[in-house]
PyMOL Python script that loads the backbone (N, CA, C, O; Angstrom):
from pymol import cmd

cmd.read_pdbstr("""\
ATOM      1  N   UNK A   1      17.696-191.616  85.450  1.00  0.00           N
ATOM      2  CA  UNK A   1      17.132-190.583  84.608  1.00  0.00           C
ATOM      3  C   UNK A   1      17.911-189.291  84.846  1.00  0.00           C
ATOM      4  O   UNK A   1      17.794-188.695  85.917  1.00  0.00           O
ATOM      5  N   UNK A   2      18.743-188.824  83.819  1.00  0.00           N
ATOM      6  CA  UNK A   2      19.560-187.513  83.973  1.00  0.00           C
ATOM      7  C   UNK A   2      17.937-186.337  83.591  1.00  0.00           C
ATOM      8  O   UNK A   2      16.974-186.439  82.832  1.00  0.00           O
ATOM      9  N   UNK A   3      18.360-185.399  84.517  1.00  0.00           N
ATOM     10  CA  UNK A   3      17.521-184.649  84.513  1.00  0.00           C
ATOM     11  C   UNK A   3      18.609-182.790  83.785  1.00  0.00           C
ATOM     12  O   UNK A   3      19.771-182.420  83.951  1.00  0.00           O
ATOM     13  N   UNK A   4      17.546-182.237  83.112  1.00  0.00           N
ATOM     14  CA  UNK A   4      18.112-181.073  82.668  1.00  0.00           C
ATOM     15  C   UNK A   4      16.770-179.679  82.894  1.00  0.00           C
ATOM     16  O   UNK A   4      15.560-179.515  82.738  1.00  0.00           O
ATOM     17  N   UNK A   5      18.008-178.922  83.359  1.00  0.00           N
ATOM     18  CA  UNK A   5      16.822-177.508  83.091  1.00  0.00           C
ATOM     19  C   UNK A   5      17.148-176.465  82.181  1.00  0.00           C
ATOM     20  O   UNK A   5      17.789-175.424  82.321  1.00  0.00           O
ATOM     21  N   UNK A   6      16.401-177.123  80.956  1.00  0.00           N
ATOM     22  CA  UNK A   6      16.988-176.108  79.554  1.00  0.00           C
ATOM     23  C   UNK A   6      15.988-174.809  79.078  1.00  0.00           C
ATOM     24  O   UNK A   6      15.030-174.511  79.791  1.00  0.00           O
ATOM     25  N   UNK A   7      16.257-174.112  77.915  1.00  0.00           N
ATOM     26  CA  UNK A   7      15.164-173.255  77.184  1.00  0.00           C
ATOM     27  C   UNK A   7      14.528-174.469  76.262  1.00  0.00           C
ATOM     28  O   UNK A   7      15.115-175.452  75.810  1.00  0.00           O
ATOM     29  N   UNK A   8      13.234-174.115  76.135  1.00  0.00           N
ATOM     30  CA  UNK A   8      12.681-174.213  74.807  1.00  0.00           C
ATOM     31  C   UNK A   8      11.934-173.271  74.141  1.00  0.00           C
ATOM     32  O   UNK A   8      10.891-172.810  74.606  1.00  0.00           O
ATOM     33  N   UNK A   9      12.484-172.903  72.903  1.00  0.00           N
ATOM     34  CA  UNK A   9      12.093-171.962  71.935  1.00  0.00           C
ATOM     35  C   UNK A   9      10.912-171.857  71.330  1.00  0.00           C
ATOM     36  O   UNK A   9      10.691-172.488  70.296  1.00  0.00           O
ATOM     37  N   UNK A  10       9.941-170.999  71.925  1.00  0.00           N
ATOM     38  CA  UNK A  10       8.679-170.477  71.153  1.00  0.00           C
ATOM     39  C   UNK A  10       8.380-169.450  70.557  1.00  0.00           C
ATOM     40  O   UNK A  10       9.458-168.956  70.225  1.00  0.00           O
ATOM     41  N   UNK A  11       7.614-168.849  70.229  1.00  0.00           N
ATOM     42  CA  UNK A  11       8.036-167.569  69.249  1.00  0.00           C
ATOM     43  C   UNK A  11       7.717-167.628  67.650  1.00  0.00           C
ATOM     44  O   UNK A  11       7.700-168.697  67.040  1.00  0.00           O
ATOM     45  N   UNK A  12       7.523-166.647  67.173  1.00  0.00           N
ATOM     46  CA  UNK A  12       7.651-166.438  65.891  1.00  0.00           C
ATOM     47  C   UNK A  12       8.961-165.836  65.400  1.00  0.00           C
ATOM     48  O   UNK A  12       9.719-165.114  66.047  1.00  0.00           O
ATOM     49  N   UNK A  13       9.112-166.308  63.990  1.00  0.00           N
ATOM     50  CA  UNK A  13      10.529-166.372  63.324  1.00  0.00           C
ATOM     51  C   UNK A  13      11.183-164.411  63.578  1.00  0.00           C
ATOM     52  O   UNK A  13      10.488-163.402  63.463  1.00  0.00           O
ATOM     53  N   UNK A  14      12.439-164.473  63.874  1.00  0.00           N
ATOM     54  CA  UNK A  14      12.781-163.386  64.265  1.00  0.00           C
ATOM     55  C   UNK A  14      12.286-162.503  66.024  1.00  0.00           C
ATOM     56  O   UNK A  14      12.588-161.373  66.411  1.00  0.00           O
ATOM     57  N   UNK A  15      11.630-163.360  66.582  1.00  0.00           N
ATOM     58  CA  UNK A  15      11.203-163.016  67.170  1.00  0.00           C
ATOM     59  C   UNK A  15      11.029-163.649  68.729  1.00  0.00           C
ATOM     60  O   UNK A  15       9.998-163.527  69.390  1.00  0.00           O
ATOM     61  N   UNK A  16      12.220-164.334  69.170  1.00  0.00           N
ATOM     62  CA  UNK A  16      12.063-165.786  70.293  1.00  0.00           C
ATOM     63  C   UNK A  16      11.535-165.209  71.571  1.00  0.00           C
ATOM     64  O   UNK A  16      11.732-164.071  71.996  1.00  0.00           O
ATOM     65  N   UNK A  17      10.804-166.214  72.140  1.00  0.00           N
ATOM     66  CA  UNK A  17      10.736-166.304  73.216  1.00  0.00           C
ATOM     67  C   UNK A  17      10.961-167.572  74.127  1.00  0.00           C
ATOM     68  O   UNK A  17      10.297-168.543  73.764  1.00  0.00           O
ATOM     69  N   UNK A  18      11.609-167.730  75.027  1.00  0.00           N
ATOM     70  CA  UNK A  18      11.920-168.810  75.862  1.00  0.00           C
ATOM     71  C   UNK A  18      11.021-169.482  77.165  1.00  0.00           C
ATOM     72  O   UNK A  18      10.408-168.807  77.992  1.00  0.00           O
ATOM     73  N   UNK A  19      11.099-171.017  77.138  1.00  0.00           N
ATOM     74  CA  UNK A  19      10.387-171.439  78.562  1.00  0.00           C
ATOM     75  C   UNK A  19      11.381-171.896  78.976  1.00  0.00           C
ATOM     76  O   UNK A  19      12.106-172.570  78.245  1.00  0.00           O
ATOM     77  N   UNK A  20      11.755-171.584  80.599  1.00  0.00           N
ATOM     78  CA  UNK A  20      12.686-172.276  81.206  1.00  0.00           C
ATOM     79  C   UNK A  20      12.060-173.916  81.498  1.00  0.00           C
ATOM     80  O   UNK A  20      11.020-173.927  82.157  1.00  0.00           O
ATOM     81  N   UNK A  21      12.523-175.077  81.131  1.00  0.00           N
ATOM     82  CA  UNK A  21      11.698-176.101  81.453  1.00  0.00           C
ATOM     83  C   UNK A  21      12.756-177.523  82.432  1.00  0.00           C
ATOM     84  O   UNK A  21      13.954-177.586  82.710  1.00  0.00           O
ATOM     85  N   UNK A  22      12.113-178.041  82.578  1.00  0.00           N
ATOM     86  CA  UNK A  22      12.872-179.423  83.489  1.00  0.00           C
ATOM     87  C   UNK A  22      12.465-180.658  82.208  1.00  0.00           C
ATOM     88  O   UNK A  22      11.340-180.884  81.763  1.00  0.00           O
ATOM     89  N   UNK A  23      13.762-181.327  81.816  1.00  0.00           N
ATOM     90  CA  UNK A  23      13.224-182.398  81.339  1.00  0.00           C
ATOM     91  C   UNK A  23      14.051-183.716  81.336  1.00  0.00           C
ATOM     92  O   UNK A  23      15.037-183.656  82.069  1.00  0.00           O
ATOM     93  N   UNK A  24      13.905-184.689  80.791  1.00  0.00           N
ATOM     94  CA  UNK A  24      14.792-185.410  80.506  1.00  0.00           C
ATOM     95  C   UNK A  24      15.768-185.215  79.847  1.00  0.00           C
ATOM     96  O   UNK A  24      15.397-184.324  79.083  1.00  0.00           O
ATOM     97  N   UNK A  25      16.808-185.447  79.609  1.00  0.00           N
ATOM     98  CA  UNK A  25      18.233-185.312  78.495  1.00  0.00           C
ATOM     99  C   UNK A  25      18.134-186.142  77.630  1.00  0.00           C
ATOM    100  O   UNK A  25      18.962-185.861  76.764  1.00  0.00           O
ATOM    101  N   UNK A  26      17.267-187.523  77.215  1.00  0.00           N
ATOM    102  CA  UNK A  26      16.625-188.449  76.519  1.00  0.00           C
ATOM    103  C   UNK A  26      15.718-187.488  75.677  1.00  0.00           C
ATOM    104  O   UNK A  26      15.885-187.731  74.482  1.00  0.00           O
ATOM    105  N   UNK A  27      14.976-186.660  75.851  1.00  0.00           N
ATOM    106  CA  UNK A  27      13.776-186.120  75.002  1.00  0.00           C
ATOM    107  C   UNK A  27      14.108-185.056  74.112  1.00  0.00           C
ATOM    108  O   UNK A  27      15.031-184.311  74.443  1.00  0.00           O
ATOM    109  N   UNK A  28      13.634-184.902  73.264  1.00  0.00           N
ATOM    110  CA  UNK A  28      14.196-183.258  71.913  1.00  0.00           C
ATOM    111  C   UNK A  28      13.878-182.352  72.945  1.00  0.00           C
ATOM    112  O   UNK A  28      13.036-182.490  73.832  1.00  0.00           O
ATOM    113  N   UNK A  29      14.724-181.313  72.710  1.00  0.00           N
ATOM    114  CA  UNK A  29      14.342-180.209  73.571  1.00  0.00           C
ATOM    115  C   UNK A  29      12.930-179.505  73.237  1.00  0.00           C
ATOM    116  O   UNK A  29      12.454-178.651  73.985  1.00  0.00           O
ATOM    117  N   UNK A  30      12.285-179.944  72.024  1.00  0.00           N
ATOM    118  CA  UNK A  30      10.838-179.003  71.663  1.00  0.00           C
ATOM    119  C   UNK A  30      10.384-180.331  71.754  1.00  0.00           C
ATOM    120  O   UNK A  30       9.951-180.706  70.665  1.00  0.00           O
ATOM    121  N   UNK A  31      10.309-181.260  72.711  1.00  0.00           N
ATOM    122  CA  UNK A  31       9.395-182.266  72.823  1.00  0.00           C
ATOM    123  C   UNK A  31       8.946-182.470  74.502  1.00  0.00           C
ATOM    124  O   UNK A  31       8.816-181.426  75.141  1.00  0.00           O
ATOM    125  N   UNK A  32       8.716-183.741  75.200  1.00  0.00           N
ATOM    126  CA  UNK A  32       8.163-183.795  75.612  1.00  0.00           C
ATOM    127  C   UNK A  32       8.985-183.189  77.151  1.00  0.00           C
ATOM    128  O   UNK A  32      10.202-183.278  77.315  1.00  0.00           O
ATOM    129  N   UNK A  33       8.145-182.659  78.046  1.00  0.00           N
ATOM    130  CA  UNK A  33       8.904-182.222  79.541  1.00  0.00           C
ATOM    131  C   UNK A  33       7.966-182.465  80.559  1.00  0.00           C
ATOM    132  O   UNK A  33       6.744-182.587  80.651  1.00  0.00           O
ATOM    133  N   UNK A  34       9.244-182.504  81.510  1.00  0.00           N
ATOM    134  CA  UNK A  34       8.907-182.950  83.226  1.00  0.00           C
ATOM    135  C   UNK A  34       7.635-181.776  83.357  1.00  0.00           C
ATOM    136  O   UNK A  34       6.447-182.065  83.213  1.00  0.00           O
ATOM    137  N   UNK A  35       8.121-180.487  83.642  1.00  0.00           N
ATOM    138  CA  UNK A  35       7.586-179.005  84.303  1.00  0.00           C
ATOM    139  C   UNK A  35       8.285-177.404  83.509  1.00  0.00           C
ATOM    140  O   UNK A  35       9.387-177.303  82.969  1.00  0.00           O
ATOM    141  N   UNK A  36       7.312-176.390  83.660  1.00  0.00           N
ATOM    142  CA  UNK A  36       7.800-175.501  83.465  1.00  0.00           C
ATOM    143  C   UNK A  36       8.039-174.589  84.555  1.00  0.00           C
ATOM    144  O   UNK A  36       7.121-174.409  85.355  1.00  0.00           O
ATOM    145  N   UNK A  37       8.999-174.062  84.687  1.00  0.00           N
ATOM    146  CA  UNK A  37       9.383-173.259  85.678  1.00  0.00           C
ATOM    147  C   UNK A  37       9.771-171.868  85.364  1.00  0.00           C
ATOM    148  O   UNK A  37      10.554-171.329  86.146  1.00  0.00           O
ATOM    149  N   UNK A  38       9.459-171.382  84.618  1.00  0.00           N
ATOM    150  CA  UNK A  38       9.682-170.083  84.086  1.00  0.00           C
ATOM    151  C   UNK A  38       9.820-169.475  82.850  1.00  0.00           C
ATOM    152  O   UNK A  38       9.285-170.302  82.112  1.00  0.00           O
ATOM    153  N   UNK A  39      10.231-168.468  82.077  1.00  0.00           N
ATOM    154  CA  UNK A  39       9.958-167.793  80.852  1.00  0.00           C
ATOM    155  C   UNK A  39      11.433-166.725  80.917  1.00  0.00           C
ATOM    156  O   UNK A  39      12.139-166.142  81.740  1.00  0.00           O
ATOM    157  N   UNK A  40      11.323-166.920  79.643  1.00  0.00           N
ATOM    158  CA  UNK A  40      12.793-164.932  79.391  1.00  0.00           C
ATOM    159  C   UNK A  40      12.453-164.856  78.051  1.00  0.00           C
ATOM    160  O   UNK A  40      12.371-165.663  77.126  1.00  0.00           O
ATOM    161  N   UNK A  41      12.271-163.627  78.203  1.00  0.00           N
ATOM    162  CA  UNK A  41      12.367-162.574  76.778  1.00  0.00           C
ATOM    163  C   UNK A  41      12.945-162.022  76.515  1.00  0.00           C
ATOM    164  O   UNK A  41      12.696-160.892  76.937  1.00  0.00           O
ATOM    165  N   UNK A  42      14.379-162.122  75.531  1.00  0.00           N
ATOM    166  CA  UNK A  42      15.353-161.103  75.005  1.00  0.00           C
ATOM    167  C   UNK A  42      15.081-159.791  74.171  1.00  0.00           C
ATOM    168  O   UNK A  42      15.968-159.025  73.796  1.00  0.00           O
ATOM    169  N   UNK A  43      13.347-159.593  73.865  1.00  0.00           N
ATOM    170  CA  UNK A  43      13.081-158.670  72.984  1.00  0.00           C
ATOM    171  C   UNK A  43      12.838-157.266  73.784  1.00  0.00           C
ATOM    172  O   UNK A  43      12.930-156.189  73.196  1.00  0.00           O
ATOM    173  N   UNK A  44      12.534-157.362  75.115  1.00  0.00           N
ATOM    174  CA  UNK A  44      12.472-156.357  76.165  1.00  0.00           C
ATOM    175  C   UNK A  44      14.085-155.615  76.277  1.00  0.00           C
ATOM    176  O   UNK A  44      15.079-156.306  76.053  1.00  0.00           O
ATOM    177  N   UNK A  45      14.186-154.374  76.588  1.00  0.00           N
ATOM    178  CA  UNK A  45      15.413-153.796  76.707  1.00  0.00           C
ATOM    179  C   UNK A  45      14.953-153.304  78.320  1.00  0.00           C
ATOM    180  O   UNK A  45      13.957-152.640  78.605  1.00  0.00           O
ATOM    181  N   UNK A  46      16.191-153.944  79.448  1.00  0.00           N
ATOM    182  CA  UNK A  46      16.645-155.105  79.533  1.00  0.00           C
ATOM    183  C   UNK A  46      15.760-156.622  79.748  1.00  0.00           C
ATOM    184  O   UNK A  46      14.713-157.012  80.265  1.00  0.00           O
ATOM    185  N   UNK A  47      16.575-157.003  79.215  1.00  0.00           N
ATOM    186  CA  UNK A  47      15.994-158.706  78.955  1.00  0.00           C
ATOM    187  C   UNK A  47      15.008-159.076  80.490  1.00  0.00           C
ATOM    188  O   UNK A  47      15.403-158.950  81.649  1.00  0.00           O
ATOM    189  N   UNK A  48      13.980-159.437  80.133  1.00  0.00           N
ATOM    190  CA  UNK A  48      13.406-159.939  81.102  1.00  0.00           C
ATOM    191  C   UNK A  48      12.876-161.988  81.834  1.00  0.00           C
ATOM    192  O   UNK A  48      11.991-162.713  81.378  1.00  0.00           O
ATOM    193  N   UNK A  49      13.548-162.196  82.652  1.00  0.00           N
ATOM    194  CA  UNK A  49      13.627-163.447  82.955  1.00  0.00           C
ATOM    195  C   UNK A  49      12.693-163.567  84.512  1.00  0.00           C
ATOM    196  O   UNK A  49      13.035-163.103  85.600  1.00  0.00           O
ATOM    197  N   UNK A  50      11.368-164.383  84.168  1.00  0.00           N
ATOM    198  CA  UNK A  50      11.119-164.756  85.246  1.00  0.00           C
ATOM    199  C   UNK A  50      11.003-166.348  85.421  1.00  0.00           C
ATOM    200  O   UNK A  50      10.760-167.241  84.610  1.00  0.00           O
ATOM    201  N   UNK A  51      11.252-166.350  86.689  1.00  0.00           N
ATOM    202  CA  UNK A  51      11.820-167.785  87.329  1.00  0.00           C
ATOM    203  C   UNK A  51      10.813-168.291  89.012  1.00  0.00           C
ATOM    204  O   UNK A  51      10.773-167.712  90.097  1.00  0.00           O
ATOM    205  N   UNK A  52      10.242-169.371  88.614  1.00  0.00           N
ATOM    206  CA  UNK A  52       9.234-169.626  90.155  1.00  0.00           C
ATOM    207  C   UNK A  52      11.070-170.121  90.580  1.00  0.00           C
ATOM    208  O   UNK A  52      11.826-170.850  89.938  1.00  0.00           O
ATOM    209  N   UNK A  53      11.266-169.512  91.658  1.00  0.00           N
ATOM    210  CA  UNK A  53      12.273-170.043  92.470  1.00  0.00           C
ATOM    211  C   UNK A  53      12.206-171.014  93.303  1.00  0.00           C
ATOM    212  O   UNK A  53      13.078-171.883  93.313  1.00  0.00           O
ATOM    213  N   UNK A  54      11.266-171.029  94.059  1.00  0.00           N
ATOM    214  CA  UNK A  54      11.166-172.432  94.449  1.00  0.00           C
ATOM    215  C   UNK A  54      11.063-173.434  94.087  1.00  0.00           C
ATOM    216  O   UNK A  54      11.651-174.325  94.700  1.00  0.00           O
ATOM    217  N   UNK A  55      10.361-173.718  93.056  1.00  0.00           N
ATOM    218  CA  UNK A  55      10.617-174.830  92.333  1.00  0.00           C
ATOM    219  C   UNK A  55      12.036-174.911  91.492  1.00  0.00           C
ATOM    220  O   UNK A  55      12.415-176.017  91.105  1.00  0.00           O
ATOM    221  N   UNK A  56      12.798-173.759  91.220  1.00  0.00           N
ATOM    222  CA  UNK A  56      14.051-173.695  90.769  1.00  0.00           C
ATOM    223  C   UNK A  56      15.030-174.525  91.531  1.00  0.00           C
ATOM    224  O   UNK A  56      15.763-175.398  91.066  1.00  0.00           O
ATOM    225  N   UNK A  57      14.929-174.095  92.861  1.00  0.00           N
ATOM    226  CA  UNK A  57      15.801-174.844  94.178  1.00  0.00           C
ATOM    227  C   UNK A  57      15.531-176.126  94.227  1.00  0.00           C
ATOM    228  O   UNK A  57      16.329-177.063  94.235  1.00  0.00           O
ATOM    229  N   UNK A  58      14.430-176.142  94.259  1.00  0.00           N
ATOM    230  CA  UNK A  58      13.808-177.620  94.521  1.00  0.00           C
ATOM    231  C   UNK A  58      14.219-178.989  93.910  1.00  0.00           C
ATOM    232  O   UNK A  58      14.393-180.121  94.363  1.00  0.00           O
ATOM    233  N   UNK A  59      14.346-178.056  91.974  1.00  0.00           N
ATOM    234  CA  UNK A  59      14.925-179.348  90.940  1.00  0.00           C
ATOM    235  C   UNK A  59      16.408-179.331  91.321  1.00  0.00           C
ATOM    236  O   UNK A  59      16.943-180.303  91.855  1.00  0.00           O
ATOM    237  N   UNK A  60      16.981-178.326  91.064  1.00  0.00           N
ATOM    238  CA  UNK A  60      18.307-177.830  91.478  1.00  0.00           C
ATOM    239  C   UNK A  60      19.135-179.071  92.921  1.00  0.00           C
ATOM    240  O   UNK A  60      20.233-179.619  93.028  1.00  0.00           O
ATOM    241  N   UNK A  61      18.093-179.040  93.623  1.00  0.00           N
ATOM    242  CA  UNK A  61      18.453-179.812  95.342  1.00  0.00           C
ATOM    243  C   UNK A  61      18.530-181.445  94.359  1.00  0.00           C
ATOM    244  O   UNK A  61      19.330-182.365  94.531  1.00  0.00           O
ATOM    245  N   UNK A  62      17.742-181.380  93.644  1.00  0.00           N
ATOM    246  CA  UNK A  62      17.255-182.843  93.192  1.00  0.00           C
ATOM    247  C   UNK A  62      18.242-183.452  92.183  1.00  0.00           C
ATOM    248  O   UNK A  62      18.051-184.437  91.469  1.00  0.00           O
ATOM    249  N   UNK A  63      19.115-182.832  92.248  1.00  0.00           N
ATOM    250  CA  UNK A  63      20.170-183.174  91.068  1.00  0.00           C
ATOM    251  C   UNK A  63      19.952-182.477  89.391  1.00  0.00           C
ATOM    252  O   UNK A  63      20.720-182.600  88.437  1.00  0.00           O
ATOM    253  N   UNK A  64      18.718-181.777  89.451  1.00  0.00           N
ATOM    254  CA  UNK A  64      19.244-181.262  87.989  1.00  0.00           C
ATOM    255  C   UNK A  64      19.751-180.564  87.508  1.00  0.00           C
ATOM    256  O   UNK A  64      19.679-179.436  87.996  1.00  0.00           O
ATOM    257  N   UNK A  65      20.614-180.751  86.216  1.00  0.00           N
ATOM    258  CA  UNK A  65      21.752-179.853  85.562  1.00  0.00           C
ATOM    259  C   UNK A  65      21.648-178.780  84.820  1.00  0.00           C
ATOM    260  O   UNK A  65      21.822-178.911  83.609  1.00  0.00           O
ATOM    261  N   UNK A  66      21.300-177.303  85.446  1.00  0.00           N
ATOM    262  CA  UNK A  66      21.245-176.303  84.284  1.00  0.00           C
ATOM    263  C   UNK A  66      22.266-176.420  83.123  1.00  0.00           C
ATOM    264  O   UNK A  66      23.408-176.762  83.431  1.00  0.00           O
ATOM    265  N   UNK A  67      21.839-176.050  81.186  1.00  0.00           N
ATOM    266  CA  UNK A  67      22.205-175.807  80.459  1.00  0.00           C
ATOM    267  C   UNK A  67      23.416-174.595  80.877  1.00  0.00           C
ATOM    268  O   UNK A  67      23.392-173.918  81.905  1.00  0.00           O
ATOM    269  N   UNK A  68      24.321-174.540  79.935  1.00  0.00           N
ATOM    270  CA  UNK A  68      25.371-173.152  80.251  1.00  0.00           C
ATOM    271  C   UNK A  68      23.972-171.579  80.188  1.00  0.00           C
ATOM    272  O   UNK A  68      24.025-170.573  80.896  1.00  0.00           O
ATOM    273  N   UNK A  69      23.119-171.832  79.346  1.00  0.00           N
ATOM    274  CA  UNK A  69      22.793-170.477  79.502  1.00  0.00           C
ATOM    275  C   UNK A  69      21.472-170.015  80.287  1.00  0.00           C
ATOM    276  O   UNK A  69      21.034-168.879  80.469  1.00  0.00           O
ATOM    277  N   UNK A  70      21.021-171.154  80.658  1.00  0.00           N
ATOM    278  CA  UNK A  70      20.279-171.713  81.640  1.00  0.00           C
ATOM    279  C   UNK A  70      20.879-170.847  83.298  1.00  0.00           C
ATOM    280  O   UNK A  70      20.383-170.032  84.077  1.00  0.00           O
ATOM    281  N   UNK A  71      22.076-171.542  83.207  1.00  0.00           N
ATOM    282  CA  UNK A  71      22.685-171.457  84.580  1.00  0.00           C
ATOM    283  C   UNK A  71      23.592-169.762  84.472  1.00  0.00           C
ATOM    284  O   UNK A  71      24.189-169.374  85.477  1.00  0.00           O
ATOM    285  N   UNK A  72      23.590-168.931  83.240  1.00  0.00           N
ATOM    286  CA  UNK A  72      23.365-167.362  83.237  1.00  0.00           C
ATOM    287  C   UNK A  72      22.383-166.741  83.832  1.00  0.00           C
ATOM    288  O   UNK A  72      22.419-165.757  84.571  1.00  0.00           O
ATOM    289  N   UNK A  73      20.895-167.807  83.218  1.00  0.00           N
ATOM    290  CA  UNK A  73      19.976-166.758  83.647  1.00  0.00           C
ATOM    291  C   UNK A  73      19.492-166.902  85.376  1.00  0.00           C
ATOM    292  O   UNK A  73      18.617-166.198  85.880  1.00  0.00           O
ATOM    293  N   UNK A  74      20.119-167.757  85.967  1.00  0.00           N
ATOM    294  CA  UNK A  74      19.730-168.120  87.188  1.00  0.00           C
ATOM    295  C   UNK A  74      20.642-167.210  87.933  1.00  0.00           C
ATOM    296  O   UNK A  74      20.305-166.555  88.919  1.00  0.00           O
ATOM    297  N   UNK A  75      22.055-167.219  87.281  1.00  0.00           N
ATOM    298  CA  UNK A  75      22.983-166.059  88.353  1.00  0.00           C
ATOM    299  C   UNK A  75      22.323-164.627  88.429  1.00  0.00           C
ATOM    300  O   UNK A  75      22.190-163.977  89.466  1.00  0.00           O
ATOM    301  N   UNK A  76      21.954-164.265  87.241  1.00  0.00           N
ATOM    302  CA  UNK A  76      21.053-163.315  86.713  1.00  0.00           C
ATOM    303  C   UNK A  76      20.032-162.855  87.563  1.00  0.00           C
ATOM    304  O   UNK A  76      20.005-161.750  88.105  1.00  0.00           O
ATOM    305  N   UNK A  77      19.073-163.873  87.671  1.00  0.00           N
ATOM    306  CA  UNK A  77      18.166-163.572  88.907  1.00  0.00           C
ATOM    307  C   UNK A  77      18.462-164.115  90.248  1.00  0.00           C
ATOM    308  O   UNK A  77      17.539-164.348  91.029  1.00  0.00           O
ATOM    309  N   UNK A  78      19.463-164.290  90.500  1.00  0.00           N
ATOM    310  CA  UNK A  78      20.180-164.622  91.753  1.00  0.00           C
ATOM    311  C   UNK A  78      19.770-166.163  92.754  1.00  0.00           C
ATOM    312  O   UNK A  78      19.749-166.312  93.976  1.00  0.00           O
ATOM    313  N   UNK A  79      19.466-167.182  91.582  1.00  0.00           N
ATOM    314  CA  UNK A  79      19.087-168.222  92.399  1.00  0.00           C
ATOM    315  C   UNK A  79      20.268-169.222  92.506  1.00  0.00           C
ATOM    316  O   UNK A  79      20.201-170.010  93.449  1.00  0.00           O
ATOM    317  N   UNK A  80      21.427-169.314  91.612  1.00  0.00           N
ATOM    318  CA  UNK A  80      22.018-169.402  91.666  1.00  0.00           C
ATOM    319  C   UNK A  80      23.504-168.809  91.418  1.00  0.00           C
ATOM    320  O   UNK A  80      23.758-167.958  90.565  1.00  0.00           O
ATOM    321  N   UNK A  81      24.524-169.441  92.373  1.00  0.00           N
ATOM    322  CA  UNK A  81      26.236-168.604  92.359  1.00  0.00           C
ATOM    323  C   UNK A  81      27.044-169.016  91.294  1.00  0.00           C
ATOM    324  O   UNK A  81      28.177-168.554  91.164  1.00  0.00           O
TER     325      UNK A  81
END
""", "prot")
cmd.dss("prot")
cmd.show_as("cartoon", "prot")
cmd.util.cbc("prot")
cmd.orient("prot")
């Protein structure tokens, strides 16, 4: 089971908001998931991203693969280099 830690897009039109989530790479990204592990909002000036870190590390230790912008917002909040 490849594991991924992507966004999924909630929000109203013009207006996104993101869940950082853990899921399979098998499943739609607006479908079914492992866990949520956090949230970011690009509508805040500056962007605001929060992240349970421990459980960040935890999937992270476990083999899963942040998305490219995924693995921005983690340098971002410094969980990952």
């Amino acid at each position: 089971m490849a594991v991924k830690i992507r966004l999924k897009r909630i929000g109203k039109k013009k207006v996104p908001f993101y869940r950082i989530i853990v899921s399979d790479s098998k499943f739609p990204v607006q479908g079914k998931f492992i866990e949520e592990i956090g949230t970011y909002d690009p509508n805040t000036d500056p962007s605001t991203v929060k992240v349970n870190e421990e459980l960040a590390k935890k999937w992270l230790s476990n083999g899963a693969q942040p998305t490219e912008s995924v693995a921005k917002l983690f340098k971002q909040a410094g969980i990952q280099k």
